[in-house]
BALODO-576303 format. One record per residue (C-alpha): x, y, z; residue number from 1; residue in three letters. Coordinates in Angstrom, 1 decimal, always signed. Each point is the difference from the previous one (the first is absolute). Layout:
# BALODO-576303
<node><x>X</x><y>Y</y><z>Z</z><n>NUM</n><res>ALA</res></node>
...
END
This chain:
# BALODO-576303
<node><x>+8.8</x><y>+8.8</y><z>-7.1</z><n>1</n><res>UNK</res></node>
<node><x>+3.8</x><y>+1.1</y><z>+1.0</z><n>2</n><res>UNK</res></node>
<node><x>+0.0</x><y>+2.6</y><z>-3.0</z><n>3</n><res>UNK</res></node>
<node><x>-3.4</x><y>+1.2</y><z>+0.8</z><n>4</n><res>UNK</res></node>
<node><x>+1.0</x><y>+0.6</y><z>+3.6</z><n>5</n><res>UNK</res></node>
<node><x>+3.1</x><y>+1.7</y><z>-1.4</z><n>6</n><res>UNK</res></node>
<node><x>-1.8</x><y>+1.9</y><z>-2.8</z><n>7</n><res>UNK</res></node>
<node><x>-1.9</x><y>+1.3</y><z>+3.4</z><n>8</n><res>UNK</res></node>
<node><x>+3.2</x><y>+1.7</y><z>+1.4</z><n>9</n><res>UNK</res></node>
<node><x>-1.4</x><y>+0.2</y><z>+3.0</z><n>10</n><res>UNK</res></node>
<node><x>+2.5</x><y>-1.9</y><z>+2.2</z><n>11</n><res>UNK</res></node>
<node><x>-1.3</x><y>-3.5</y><z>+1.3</z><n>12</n><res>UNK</res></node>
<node><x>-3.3</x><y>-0.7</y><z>-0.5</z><n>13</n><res>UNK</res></node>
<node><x>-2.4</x><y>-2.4</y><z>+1.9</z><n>14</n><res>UNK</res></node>
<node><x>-1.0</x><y>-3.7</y><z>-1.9</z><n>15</n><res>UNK</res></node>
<node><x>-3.2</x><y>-1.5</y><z>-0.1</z><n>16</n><res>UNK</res></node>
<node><x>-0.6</x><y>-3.5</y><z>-1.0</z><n>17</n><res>UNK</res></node>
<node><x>-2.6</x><y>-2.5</y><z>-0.1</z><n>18</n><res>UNK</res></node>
<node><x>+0.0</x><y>-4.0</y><z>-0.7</z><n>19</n><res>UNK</res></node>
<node><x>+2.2</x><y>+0.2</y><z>-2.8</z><n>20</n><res>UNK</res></node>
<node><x>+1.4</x><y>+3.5</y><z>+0.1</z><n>21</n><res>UNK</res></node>
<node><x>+0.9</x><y>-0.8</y><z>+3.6</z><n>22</n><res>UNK</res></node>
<node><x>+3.1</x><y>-2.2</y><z>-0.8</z><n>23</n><res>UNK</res></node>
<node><x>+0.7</x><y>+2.6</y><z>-2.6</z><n>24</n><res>UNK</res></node>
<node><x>+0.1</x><y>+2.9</y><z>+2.4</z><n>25</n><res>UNK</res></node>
<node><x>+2.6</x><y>-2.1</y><z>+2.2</z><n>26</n><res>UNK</res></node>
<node><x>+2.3</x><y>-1.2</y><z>-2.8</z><n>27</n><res>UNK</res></node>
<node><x>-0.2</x><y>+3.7</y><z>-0.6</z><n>28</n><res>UNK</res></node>
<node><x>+0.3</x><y>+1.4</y><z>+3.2</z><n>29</n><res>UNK</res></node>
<node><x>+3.4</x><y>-2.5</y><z>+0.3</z><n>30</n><res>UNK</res></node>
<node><x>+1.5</x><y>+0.9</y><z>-3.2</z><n>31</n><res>UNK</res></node>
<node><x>-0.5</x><y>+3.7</y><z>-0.3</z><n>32</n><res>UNK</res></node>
<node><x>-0.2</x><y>+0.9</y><z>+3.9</z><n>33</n><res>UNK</res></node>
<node><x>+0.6</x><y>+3.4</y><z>-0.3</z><n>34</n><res>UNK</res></node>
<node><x>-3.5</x><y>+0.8</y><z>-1.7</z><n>35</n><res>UNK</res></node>
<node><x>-1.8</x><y>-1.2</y><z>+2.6</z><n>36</n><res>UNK</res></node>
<node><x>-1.5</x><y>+1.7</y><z>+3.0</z><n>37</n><res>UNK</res></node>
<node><x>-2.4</x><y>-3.0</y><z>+1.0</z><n>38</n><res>UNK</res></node>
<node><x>-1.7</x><y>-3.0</y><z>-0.8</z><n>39</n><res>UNK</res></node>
<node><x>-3.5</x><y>-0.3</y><z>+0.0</z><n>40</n><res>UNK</res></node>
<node><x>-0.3</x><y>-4.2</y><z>-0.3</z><n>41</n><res>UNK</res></node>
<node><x>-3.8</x><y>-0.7</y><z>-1.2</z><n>42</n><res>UNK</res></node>
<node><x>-0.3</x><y>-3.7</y><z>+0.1</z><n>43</n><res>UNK</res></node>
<node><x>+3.5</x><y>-0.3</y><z>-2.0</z><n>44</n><res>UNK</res></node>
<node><x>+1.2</x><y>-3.3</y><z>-1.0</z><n>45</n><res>UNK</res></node>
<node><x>+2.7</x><y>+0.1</y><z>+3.1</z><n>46</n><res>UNK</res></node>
<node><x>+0.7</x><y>-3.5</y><z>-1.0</z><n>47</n><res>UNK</res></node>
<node><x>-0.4</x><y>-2.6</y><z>-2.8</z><n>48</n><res>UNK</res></node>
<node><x>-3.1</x><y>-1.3</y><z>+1.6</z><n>49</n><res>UNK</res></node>
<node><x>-1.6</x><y>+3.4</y><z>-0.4</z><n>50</n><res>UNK</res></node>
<node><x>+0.4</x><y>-0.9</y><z>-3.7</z><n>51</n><res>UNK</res></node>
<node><x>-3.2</x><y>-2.6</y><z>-0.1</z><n>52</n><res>UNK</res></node>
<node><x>-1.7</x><y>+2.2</y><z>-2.6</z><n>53</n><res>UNK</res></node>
<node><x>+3.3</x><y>+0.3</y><z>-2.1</z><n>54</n><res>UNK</res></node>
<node><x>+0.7</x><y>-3.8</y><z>+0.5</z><n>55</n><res>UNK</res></node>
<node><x>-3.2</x><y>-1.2</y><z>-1.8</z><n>56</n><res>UNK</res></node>
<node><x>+0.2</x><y>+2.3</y><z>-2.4</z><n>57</n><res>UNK</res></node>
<node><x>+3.0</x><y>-1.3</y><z>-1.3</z><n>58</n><res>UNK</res></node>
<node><x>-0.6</x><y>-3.4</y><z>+0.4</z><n>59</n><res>UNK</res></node>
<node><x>-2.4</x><y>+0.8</y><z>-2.9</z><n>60</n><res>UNK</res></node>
<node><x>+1.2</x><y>+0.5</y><z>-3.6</z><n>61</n><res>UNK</res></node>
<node><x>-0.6</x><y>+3.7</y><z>-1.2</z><n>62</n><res>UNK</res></node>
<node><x>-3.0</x><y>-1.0</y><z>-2.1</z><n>63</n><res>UNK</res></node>
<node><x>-2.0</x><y>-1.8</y><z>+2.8</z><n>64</n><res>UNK</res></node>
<node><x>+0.9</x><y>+3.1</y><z>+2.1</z><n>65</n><res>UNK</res></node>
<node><x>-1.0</x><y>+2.1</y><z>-2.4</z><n>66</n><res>UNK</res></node>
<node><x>-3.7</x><y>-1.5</y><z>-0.3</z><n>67</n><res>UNK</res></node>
<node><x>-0.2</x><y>-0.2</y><z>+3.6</z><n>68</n><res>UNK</res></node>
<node><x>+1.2</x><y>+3.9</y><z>+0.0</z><n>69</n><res>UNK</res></node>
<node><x>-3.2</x><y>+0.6</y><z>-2.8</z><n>70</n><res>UNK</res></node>
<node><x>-2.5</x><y>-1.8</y><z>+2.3</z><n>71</n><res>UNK</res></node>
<node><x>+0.7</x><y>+2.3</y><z>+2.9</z><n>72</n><res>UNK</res></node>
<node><x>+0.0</x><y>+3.2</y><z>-2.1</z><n>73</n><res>UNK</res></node>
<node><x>-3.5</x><y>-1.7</y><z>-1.5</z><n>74</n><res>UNK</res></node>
<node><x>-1.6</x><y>-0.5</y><z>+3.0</z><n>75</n><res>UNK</res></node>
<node><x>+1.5</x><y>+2.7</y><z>+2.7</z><n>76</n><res>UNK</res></node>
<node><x>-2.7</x><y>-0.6</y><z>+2.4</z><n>77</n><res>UNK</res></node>
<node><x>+0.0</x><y>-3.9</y><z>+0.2</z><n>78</n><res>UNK</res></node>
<node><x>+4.3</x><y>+1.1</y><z>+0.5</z><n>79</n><res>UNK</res></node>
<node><x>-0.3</x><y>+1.6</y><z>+2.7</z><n>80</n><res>UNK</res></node>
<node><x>-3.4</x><y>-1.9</y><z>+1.9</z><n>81</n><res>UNK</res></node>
<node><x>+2.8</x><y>-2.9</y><z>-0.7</z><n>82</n><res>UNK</res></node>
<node><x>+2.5</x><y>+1.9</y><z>+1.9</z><n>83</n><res>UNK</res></node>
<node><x>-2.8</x><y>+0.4</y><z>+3.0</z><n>84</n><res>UNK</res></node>
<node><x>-0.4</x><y>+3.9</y><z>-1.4</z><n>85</n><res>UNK</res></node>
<node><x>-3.0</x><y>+1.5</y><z>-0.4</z><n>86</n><res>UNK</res></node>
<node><x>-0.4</x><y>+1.2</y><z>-3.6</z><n>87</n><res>UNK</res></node>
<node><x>-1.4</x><y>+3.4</y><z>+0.1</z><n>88</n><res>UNK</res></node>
<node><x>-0.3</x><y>+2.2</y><z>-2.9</z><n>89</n><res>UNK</res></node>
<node><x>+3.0</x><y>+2.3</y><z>+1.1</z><n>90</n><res>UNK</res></node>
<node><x>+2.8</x><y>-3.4</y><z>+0.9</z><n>91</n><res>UNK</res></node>
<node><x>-1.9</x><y>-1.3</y><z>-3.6</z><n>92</n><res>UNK</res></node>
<node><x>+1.4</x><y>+3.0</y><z>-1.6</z><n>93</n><res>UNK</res></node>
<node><x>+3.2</x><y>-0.1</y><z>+1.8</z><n>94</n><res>UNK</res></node>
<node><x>+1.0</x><y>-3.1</y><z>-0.3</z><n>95</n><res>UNK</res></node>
<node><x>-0.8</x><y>+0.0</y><z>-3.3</z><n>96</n><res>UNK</res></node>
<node><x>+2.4</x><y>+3.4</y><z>-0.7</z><n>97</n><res>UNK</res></node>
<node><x>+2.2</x><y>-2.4</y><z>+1.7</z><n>98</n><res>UNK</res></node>
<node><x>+0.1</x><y>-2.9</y><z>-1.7</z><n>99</n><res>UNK</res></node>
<node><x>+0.1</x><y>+2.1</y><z>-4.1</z><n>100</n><res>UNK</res></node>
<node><x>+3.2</x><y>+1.9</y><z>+1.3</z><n>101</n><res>UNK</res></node>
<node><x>+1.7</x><y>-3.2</y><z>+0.0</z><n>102</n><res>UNK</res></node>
<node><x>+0.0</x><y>-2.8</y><z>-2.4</z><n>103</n><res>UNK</res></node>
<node><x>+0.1</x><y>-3.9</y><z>+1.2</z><n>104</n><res>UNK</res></node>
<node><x>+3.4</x><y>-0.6</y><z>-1.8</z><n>105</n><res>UNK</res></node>
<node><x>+1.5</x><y>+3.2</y><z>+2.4</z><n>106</n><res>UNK</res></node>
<node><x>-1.3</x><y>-1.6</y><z>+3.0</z><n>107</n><res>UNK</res></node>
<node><x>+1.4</x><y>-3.3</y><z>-0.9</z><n>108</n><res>UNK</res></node>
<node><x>+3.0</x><y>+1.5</y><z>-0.4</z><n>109</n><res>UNK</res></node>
<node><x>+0.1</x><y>+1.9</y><z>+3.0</z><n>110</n><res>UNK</res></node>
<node><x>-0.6</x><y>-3.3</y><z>+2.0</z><n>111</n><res>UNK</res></node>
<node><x>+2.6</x><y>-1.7</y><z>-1.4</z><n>112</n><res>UNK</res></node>
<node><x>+2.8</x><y>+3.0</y><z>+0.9</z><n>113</n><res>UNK</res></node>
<node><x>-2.1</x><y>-0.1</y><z>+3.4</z><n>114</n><res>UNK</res></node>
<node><x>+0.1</x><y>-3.7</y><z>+0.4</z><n>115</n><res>UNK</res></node>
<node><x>+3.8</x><y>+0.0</y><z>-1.5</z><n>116</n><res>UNK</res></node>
<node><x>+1.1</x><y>+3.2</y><z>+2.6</z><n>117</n><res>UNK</res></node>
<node><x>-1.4</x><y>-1.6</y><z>+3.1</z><n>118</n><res>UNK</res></node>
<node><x>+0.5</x><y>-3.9</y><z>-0.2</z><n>119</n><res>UNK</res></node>
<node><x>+4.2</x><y>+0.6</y><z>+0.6</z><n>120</n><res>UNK</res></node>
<node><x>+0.7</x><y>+0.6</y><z>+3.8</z><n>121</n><res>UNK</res></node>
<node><x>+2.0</x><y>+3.0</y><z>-1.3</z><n>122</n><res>UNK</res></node>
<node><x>-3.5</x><y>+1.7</y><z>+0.3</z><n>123</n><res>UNK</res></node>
<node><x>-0.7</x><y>-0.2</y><z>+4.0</z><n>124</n><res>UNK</res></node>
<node><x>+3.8</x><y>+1.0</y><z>+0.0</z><n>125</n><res>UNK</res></node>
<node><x>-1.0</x><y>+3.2</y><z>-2.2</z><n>126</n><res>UNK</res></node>
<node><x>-3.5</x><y>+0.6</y><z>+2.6</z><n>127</n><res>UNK</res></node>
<node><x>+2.2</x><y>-0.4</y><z>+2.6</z><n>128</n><res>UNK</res></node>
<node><x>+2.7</x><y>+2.5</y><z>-1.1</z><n>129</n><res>UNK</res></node>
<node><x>-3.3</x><y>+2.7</y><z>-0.7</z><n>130</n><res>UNK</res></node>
<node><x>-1.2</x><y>-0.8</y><z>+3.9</z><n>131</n><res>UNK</res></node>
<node><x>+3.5</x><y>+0.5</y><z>+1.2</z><n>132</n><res>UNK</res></node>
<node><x>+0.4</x><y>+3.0</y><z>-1.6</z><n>133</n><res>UNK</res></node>
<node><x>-2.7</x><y>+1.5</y><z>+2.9</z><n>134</n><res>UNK</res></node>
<node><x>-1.5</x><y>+2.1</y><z>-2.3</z><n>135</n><res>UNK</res></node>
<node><x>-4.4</x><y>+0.5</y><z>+0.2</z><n>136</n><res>UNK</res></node>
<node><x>-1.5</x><y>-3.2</y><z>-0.4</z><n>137</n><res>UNK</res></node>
<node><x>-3.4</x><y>-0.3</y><z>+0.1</z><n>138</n><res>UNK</res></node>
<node><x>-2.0</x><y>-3.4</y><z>-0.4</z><n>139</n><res>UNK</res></node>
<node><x>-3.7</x><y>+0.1</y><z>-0.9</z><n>140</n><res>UNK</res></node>
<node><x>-2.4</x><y>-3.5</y><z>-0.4</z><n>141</n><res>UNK</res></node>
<node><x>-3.8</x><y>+0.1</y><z>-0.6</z><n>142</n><res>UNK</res></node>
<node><x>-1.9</x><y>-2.1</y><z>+2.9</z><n>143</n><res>UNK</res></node>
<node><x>-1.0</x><y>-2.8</y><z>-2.1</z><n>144</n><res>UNK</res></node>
<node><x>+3.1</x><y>-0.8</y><z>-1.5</z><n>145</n><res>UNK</res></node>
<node><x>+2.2</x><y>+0.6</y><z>+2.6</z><n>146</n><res>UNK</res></node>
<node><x>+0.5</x><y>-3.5</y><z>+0.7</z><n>147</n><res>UNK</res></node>
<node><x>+1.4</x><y>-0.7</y><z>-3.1</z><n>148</n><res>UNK</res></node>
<node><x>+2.8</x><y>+2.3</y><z>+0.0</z><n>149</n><res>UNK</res></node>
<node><x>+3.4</x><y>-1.8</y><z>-0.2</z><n>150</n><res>UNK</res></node>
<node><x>+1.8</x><y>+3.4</y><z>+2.2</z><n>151</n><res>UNK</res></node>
<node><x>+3.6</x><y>-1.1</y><z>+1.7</z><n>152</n><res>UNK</res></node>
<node><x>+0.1</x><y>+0.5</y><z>+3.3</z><n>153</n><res>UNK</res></node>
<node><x>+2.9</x><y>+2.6</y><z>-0.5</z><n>154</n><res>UNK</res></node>
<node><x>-1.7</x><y>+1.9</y><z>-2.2</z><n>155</n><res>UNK</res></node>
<node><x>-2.9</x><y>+0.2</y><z>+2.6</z><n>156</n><res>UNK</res></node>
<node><x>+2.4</x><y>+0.4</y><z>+2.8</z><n>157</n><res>UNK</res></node>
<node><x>+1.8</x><y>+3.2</y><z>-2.0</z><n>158</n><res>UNK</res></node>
<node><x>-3.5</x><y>+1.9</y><z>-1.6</z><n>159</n><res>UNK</res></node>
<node><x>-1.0</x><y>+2.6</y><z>+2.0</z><n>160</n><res>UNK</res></node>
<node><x>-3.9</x><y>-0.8</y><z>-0.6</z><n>161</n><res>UNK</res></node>
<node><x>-1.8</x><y>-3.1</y><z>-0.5</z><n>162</n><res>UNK</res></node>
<node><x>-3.7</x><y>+1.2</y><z>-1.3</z><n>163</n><res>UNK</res></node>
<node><x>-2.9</x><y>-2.4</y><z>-0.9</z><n>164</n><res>UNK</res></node>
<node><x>-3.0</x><y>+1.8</y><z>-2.1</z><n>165</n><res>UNK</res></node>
<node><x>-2.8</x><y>-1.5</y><z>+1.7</z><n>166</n><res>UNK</res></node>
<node><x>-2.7</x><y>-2.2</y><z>-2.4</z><n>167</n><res>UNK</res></node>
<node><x>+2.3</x><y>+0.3</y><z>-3.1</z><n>168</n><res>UNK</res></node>
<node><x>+2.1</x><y>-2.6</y><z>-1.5</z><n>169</n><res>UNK</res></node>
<node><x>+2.9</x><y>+0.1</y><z>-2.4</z><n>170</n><res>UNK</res></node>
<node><x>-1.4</x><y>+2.6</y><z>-2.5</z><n>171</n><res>UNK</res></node>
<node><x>-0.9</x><y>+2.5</y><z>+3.2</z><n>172</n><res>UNK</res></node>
<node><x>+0.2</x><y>+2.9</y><z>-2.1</z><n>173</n><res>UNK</res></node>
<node><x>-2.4</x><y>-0.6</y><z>-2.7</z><n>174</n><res>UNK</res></node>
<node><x>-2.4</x><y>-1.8</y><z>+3.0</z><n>175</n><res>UNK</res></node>
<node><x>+0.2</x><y>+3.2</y><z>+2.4</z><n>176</n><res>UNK</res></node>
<node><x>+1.9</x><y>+3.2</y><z>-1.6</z><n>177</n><res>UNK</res></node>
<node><x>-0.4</x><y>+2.6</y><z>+2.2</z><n>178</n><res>UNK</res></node>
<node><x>+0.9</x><y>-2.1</y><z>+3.2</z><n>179</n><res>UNK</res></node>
<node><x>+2.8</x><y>-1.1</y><z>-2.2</z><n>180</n><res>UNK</res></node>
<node><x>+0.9</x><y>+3.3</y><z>-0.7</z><n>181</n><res>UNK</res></node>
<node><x>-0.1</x><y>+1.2</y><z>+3.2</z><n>182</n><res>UNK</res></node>
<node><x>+2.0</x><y>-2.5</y><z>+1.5</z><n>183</n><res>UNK</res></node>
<node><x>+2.9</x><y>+0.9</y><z>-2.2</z><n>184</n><res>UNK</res></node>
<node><x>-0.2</x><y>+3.7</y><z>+0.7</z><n>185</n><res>UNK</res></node>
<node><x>+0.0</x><y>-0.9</y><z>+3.3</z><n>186</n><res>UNK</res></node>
<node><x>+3.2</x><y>-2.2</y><z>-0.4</z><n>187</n><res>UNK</res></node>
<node><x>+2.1</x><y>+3.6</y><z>-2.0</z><n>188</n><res>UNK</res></node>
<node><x>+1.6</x><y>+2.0</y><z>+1.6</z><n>189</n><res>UNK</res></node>
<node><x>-1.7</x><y>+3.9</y><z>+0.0</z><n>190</n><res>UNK</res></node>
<node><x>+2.3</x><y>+2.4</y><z>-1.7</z><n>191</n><res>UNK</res></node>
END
């Protein structure tokens, strides 16, 4: 992400994350400050308890994961009525895209690193260090799984929005795009 954003040469840029990718936009955002213009924090994994999904994944060997991985690619729909989504054609083919573009044995190993990064208290040090920094911050929940959100009250005290997508959960952008999308543009600043 830091040599794509430097490949850009467009000065800082601004960082969008969700669940997973959200702890990896603020170990980014703390270790490479200077390519960052703002912090768009999608349901990140702020802390270790964020990490549930990552934390039974691992607690699987790679195989079993990998047959559970199959099952959900099998049957998308029965996924995502499981995950309290309704499986139209459109989030069918979607999640579907999703889940090909990334094998079981890459998400396993991303929630290890994930699980690895954010169990050490070295990691609220590093979110702290990004909400200290002052720069955009920008914190964005869907209504349904709000709740669960493990978000420090420092990080909510230093983000400059706190936005909840109403009647979405956790995968908010595959539930309700366009409301999704707008929100963000919303959030970016106009040139």
């Amino acid at each position: 992400m830091a040599e794509y954003a430097e490949r850009l040469r467009r000065g800082p840029v601004w960082l969008l994350g969700h669940s997973m990718g959200g702890a990896i936009v603020m170990m980014l955002a703390d270790e490479r400050p200077e390519l960052v213009a703002g912090i768009i924090n999608v349901e990140g994994n702020l802390t270790l308890k964020d990490a549930f999904w990552s934390s039974r994944i691992i607690r699987k060997n790679p195989a079993e994961w990998a047959e559970e991985y199959g099952a959900m690619l099998t049957d998308i729909s029965a996924t995502l009525r499981r995950w309290g989504i309704d499986p139209t054609p459109q989030r069918i083919r979607w999640m579907g895209h999703v889940l090909r573009n990334q094998p079981p044995k890459t998400v396993y190993a991303m929630s290890e690193a994930l699980v690895a990064e954010t169990q050490p208290p070295e990691y609220l040090e590093a979110v702290q260090r990004v909400v200290n920094r002052g720069r955009p911050l920008h914190l964005i929940a869907g209504e349904k799984s709000a709740g669960a959100w493990d978000v420090p009250e420092f990080v909510r005290a230093g983000a400059e929005s706190y936005t909840k997508q109403r009647n979405v959960g956790h995968l908010m952008m595959l539930e309700e795009p366009d409301e999704f999308c707008h929100i963000i543009n919303r959030l970016l600043p106009t040139a």
